[in-house]
MIKOLVEX-211992 format. One line per field, with one value per residue (C-alpha): residue number from 1; residue in three letters; y, x, z. Coordinates in pm, 1 decimal, padded with zeros to 6 digits. Example, Ala and Ser with C-alpha at 12.3 -4.5 7.8 and 13.67 -1.06 7.14 Angstrom:
% MIKOLVEX-211992
k [1:2]
r [ALA:SER]
yy [-00450.0:-00106.0]
xx [01230.0:01367.0]
zz [00780.0:00714.0]
//
This chain:
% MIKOLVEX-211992
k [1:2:3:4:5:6:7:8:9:10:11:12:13:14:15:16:17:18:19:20:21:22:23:24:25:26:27:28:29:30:31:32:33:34:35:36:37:38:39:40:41:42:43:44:45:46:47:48:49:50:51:52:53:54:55:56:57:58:59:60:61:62:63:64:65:66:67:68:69:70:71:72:73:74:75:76:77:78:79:80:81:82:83:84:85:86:87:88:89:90:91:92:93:94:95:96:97:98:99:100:101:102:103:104:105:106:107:108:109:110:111:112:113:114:115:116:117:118:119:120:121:122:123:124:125:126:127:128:129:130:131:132:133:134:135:136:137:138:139:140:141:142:143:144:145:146:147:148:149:150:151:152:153:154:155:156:157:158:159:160:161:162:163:164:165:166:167:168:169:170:171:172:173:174:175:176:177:178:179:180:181:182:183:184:185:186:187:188:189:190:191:192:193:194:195:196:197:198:199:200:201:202:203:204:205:206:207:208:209:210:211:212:213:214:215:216:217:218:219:220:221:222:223:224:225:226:227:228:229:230:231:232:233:234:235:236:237:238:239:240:241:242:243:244:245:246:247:248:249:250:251:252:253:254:255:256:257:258:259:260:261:262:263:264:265:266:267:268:269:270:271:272:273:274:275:276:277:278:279:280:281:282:283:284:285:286:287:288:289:290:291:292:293:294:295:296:297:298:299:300:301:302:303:304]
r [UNK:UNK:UNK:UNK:UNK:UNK:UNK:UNK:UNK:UNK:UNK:UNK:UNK:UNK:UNK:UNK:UNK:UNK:UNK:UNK:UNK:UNK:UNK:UNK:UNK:UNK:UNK:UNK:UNK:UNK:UNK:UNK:UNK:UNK:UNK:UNK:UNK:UNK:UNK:UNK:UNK:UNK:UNK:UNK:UNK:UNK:UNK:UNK:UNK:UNK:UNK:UNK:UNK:UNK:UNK:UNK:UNK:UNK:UNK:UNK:UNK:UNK:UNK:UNK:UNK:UNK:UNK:UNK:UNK:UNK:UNK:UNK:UNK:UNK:UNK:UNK:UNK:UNK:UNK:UNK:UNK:UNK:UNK:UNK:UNK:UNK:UNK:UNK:UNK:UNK:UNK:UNK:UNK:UNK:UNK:UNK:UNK:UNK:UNK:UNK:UNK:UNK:UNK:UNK:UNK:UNK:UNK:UNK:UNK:UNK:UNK:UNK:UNK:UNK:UNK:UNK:UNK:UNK:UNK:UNK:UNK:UNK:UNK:UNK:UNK:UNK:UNK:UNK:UNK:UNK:UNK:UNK:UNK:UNK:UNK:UNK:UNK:UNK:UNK:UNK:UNK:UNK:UNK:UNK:UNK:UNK:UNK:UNK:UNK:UNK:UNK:UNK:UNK:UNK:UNK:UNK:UNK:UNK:UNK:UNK:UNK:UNK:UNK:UNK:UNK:UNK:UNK:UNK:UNK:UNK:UNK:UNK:UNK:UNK:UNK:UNK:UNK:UNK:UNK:UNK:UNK:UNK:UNK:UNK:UNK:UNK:UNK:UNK:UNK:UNK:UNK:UNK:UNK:UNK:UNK:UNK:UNK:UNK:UNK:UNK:UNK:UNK:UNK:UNK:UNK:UNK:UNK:UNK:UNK:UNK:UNK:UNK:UNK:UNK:UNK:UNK:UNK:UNK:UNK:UNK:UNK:UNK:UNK:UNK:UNK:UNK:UNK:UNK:UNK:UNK:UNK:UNK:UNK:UNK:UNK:UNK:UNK:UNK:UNK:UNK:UNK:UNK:UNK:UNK:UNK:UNK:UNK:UNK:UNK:UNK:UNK:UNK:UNK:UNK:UNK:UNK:UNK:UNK:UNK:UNK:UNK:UNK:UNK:UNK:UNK:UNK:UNK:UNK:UNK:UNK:UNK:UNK:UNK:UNK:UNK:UNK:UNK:UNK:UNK:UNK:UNK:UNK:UNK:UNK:UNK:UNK:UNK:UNK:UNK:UNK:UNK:UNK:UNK:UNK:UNK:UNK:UNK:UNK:UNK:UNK:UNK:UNK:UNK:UNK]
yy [05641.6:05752.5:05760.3:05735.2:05659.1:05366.0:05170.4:05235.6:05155.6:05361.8:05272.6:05314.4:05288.1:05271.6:05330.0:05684.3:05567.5:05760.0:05832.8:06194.3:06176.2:06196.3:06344.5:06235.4:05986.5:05776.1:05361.0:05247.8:04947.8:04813.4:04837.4:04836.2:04768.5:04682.3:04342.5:04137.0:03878.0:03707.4:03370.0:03257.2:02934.0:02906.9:02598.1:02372.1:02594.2:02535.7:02697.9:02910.7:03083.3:03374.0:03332.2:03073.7:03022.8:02867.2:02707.9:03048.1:03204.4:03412.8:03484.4:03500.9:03674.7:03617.5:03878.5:04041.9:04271.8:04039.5:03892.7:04049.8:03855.1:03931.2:03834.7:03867.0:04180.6:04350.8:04361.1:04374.2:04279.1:04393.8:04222.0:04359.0:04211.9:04596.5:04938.2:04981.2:04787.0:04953.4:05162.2:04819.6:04680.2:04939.7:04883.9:04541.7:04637.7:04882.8:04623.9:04274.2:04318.6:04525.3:04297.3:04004.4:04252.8:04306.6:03953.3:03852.6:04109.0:03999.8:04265.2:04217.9:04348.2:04368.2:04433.9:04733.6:05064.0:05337.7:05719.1:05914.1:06212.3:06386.7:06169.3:05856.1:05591.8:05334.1:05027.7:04965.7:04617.6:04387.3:04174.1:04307.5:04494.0:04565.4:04919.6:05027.1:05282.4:05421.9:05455.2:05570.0:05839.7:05886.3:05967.7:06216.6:06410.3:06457.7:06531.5:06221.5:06209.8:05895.0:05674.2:05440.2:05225.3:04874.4:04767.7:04852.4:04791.1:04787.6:04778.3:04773.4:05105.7:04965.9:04729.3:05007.4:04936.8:05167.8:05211.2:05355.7:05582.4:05440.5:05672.7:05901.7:05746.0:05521.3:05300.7:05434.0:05346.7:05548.7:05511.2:05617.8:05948.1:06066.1:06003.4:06188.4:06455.8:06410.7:06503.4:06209.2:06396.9:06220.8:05985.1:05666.7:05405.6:05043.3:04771.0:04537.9:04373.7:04378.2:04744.9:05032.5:05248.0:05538.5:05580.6:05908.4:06126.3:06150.6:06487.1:06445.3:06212.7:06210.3:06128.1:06034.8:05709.1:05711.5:05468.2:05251.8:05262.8:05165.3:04848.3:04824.2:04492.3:04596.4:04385.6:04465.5:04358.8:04469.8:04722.9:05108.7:05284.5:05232.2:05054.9:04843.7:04517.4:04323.2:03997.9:03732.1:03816.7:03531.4:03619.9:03987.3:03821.4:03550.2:03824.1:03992.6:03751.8:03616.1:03947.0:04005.8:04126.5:03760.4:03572.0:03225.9:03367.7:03378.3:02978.1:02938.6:03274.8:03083.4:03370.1:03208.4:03175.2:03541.7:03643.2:03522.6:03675.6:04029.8:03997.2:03897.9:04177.3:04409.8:04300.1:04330.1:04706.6:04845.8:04825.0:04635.2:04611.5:04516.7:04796.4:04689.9:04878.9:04913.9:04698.6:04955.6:05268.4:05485.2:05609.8:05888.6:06095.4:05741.2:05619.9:05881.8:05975.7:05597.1:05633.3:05910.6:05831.9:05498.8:05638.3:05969.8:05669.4:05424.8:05407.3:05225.3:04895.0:04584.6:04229.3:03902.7]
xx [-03721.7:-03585.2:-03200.8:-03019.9:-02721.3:-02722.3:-02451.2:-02158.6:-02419.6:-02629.7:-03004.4:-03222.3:-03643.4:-03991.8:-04101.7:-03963.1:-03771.4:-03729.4:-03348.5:-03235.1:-03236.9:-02940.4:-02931.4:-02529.7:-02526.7:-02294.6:-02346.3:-02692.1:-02574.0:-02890.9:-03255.3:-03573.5:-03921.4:-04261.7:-04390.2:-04669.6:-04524.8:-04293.0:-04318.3:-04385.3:-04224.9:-03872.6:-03759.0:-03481.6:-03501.3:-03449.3:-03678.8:-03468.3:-03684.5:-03896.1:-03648.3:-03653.7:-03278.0:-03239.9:-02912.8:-02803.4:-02840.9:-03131.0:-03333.1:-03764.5:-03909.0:-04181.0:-04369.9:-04687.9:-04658.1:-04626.3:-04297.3:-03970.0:-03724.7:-03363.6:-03149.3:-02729.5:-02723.5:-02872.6:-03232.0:-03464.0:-03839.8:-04132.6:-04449.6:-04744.7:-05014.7:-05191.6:-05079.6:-05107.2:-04834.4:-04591.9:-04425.5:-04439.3:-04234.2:-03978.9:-03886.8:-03785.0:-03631.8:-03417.1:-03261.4:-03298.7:-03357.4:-03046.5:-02856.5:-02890.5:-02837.1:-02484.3:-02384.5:-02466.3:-02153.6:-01968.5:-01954.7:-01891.8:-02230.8:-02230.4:-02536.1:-02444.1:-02524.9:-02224.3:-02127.2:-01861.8:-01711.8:-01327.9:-01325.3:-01297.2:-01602.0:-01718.0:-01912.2:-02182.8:-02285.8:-02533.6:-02805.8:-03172.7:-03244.4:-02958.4:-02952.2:-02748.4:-02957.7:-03004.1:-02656.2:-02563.8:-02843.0:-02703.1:-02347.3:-02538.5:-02601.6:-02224.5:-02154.5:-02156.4:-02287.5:-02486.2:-02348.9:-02613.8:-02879.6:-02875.5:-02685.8:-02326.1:-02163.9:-01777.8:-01526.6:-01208.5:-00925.3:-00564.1:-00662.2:-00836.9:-01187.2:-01463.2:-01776.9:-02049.3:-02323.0:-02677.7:-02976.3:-03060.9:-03317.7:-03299.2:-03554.0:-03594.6:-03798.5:-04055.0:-03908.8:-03622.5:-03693.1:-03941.8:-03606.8:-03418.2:-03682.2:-03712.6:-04055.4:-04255.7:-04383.4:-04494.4:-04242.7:-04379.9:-04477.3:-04337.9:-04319.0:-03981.4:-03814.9:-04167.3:-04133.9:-04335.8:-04056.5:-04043.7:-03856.3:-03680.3:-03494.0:-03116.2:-03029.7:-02702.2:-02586.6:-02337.8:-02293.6:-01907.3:-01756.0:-01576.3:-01271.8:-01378.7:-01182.0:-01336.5:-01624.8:-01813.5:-01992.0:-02313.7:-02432.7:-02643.4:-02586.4:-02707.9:-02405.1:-02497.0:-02277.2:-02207.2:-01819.7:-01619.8:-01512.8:-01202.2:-01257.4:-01005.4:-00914.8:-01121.4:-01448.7:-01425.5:-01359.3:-01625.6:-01883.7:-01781.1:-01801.8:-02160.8:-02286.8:-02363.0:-02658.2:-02892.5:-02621.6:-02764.5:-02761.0:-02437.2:-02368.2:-02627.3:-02525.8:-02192.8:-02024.6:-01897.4:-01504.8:-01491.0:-01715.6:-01424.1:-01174.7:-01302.1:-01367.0:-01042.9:-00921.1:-01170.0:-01055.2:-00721.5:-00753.8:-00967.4:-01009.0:-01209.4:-01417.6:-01701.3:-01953.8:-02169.5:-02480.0:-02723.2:-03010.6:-03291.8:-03171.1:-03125.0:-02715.0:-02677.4:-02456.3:-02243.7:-02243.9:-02112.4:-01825.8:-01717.0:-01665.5:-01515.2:-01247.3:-01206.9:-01120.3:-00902.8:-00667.4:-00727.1:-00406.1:-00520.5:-00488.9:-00397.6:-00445.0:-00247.3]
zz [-03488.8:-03176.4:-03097.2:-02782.0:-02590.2:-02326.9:-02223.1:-02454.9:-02726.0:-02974.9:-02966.8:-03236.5:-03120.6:-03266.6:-02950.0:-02702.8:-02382.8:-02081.0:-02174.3:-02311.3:-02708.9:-02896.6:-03271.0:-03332.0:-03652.2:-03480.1:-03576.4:-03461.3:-03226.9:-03116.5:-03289.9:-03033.9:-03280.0:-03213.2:-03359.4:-03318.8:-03548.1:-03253.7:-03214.0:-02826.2:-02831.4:-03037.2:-03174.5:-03025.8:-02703.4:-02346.6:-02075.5:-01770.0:-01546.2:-01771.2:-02072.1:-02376.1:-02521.4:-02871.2:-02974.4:-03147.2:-02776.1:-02920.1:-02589.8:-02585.8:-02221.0:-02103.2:-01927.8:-01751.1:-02044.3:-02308.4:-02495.4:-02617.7:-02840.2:-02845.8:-03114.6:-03115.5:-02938.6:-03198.8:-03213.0:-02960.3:-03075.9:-02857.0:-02871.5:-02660.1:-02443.8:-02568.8:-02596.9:-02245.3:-02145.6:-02318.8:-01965.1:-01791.4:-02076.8:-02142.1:-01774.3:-01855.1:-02132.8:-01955.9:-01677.9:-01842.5:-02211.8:-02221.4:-01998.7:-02220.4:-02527.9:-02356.2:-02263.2:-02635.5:-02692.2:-02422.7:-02234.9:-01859.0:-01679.9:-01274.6:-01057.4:-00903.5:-00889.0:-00976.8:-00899.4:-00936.0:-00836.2:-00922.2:-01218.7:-01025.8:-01043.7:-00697.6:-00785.8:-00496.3:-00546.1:-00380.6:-00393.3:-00456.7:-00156.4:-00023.2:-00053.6:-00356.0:-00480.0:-00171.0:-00131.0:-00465.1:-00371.5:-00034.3:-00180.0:-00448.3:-00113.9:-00091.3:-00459.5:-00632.9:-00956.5:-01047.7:-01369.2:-01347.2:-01108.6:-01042.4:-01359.5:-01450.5:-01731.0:-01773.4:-02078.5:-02051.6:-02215.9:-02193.0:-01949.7:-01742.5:-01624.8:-01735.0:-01643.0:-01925.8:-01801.9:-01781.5:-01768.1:-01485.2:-01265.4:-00976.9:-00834.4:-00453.0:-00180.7:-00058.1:00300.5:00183.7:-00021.2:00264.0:00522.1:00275.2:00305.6:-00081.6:-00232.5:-00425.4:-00729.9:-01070.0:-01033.0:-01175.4:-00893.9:-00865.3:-00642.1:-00601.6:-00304.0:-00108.7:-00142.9:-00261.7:-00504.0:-00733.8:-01009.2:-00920.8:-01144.6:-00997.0:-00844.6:-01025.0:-01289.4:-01559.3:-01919.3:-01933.2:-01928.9:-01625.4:-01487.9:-01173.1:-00846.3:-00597.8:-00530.3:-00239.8:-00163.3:00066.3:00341.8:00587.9:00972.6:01330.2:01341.5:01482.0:01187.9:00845.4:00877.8:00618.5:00715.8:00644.5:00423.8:00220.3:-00131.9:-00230.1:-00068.6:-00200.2:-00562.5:-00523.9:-00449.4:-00734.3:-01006.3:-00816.0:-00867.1:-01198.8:-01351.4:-01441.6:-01338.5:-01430.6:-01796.8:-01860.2:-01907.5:-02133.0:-02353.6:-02404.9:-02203.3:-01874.9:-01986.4:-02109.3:-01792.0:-01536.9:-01730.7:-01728.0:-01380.1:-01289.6:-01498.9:-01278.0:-00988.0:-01021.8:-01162.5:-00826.8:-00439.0:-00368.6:00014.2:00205.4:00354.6:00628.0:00680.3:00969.5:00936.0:01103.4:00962.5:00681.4:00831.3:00580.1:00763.8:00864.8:00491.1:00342.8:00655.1:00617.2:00216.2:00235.9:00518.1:00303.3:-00008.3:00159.2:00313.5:00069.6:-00232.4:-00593.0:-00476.0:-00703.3:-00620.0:-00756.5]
//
């Protein structure tokens, strides 16, 4: 078995993931195994999208690699089209497997990528395509560390939001790493929003649970610069609470009453603001002068 740490959680794995190992004997959380016993259809289940739910919330997903089965946040059964598959799956695995791993503990997950830097963690959250791993790479530029791509997860230390560190890659466009003037190695190749991406190994990313700050809602618009823009307390905690990781999940894991809780909670523990970006360009010099001016003025900001 392999061990890691992902999440807040220990993993224990038949199979090796692209995560640094761990040897502590700390509680084994989670269990990842190979099977080809899974059952493709559960019983008493409703159909949403790629995923089967039962009426104990156990989860079945569907696919181009095959099936994985997900039971209480637990275990996490892998069954295989062939052997072949197995990179394909684990990347699954990594962003949707382990999201519905973490609902079925009620934890509060948000789509968002996160950094941090001076012991302070920022949020950057947005739809697919958006830009937040190009801006969490961006910010690397200026010393950022990355916590983790595309899905953050957050627990709460006397009513302080925390976000856990992920694992150090970041799916990036290959626009984007060849503006960056970043070489594309072995990086292994992918294709989402339309796009051609790699995923690249961070140029810095940390291992400690670090307490969030700031959130930064992307959107892009026809602007020249990178600027934030002034919205209502509602919109900025509508977006929030929209944006978490498989969204439509969370009614059918039974989760939705404890979901809006801990997002109120987030929200009213961090600034929270909107960050346009330019539509036709990359603005690295323009993202990272309008963070940093944002958070240099900005005070910890609470909201009733």
């Amino acid at each position: 078995m392999f061990n890691y740490k992902l999440y807040g959680l220990t993993l224990a794995s038949e199979f090796e993931l692209p995560l640094p190992p761990t040897v502590d004997n700390d509680t084994v959380h989670v269990t990842l195994s190979l099977s080809a016993d899974i059952e493709t259809m559960l019983s008493d289940s409703y159909l949403l999208n790629a995923y089967q739910i039962d009426q104990n919330q156990n989860v079945l997903f569907t696919g181009p690699f095959g099936h994985f089965l997900v039971k209480s946040g637990q275990t996490l059964q892998l069954k295989l089209h062939s052997d072949k598959q197995l990179s394909l799956a684990i990347q699954y695995i990594l962003g949707s497997g382990m999201a519905i791993i973490l609902y079925q503990r009620e934890t509060l997950v948000i789509h968002s990528s996160a950094v941090c830097k001076n012991g302070e963690a920022t949020l950057i959250v947005g739809k697919s395509g958006l830009g937040k791993s190009t801006t969490a790479a961006i910010l690397q530029t200026a010393g950022y560390q990355l916590l983790s791509d595309d899905l953050s997860v957050i627990t709460f230390k006397d009513g302080q939001p925390w976000v856990n560190p992920g694992h150090p890659t970041q799916k990036i466009g290959t626009d984007v790493l060849s503006d960056m003037k970043i070489p594309i190695t072995k990086d292994k190749k992918t294709t989402a929003d339309g796009r051609d991406k790699y995923f690249h190994r961070a140029s810095a990313f940390s291992m400690k649970p670090t307490p969030v700050k700031y959130i930064y809602h992307l959107l892009k618009s026809d602007v020249d610069q990178s600027v934030f823009r002034q919205e209502s307390e509602l919109r900025k905690f509508h977006q929030l609470y929209r944006n978490s990781f498989r969204f439509k999940l969370i009614k059918h894991l039974g989760f939705s009453q404890k979901h809006l809780s801990l997002c109120q909670q987030l929200f009213k523990q961090t600034s929270v603001s909107f960050l346009l970006r330019p539509e036709a360009k990359l603005d690295l010099g323009g993202t990272i002068k309008a963070i940093t001016d944002h958070q240099e003025k900005s005070e910890y900001t609470t909201h009733d």
